[in-house]
C-alpha positions as CSV (number, residue, x, y, z in Angstrom):
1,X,32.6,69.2,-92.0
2,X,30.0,66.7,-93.0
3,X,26.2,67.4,-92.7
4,X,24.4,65.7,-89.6
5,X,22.6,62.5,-89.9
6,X,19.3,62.9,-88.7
7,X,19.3,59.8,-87.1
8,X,21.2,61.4,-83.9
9,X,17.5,62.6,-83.5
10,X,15.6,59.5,-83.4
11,X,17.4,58.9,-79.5
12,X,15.8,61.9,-77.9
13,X,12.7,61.8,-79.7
14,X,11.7,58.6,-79.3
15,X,12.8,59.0,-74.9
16,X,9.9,62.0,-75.1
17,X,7.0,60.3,-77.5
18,X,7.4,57.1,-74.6
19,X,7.4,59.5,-71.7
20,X,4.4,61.2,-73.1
21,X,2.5,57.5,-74.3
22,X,3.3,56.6,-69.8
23,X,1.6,60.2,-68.9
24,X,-1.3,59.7,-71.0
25,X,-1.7,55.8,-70.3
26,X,-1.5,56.9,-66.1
27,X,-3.8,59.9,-66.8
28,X,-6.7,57.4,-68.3
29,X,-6.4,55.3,-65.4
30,X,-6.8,57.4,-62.8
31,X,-2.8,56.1,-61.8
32,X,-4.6,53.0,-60.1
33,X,-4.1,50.7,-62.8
34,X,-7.5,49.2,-62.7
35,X,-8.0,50.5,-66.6
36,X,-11.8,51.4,-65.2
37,X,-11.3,54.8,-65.4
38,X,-12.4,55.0,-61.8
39,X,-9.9,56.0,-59.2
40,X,-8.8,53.2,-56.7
41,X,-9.7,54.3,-53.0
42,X,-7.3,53.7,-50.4
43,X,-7.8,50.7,-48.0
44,X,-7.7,52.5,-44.8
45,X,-7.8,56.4,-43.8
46,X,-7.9,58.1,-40.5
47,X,-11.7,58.4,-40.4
48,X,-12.2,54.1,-41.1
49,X,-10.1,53.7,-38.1
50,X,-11.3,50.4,-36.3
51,X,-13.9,51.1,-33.6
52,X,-11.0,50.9,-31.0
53,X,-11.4,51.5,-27.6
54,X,-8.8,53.2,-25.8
55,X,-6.1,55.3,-27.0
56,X,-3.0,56.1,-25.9
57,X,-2.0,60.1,-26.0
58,X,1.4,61.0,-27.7
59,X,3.0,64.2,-28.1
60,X,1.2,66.7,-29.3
61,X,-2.3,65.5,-29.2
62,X,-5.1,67.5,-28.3
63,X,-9.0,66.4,-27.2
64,X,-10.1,67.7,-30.5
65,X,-7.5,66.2,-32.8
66,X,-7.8,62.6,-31.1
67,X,-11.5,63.6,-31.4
68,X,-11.7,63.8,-34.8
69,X,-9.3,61.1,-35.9
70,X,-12.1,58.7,-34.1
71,X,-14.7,60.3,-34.8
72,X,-15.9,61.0,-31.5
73,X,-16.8,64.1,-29.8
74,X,-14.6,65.8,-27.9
75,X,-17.2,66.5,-25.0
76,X,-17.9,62.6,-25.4
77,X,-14.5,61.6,-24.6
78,X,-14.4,64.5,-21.8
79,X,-17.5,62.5,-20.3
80,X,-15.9,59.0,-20.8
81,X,-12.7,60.6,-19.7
82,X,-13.9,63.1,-16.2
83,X,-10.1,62.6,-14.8
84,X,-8.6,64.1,-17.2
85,X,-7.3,67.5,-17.8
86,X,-8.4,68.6,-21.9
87,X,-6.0,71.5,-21.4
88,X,-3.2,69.1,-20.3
89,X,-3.0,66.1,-21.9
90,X,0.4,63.9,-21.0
91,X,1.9,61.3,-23.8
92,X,1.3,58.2,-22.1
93,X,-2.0,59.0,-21.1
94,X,-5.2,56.3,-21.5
95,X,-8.3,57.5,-22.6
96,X,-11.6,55.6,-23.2
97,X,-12.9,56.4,-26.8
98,X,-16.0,54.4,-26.5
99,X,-17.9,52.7,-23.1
């Protein structure tokens, strides 16, 4: 039986030296791709929601939840909101978020 060729090796080698050279390339940039060495920030998140005005209740909401997500106080939107029931919110329902 003949002796392997070492080249046979060069194949798998050269897969793990370019998967490492993508790690450390996304590791220095933060994964954004700026090259800054800053981290991108995302365009929009739950608390830079637009100053809406209403919102509409789907399942599973509570006061506080839809509170939070617009940055309002729950005993705000009780005030802007006296017909409705905190305890028993229904999907479907319309509450003011801001006068």
């Amino acid at each position: 039986m003949a002796a392997s060729s070492p080249v046979r090796y060069l194949a798998p080698i050269a897969l793990v030296v370019t998967l490492l050279a993508v790690v450390v390339v996304l590791a220095s940039s933060g994964g954004s791709g700026s090259g800054n060495g800053e981290r991108a920030q995302p365009t929009t998140t739950m608390r830079e929601a637009p100053a809406r005005r209403t919102y509409v209740v789907r399942r599973g909401d509570t006061l506080v939840s839809i509170a939070e997500r617009f940055d309002v106080d729950s005993s705000r939107l009780l005030a802007l909101n006296p017909d409705v029931d905190a305890q028993a919110l229904q999907p479907g329902t319309r509450l003011k978020l801001r006068p």
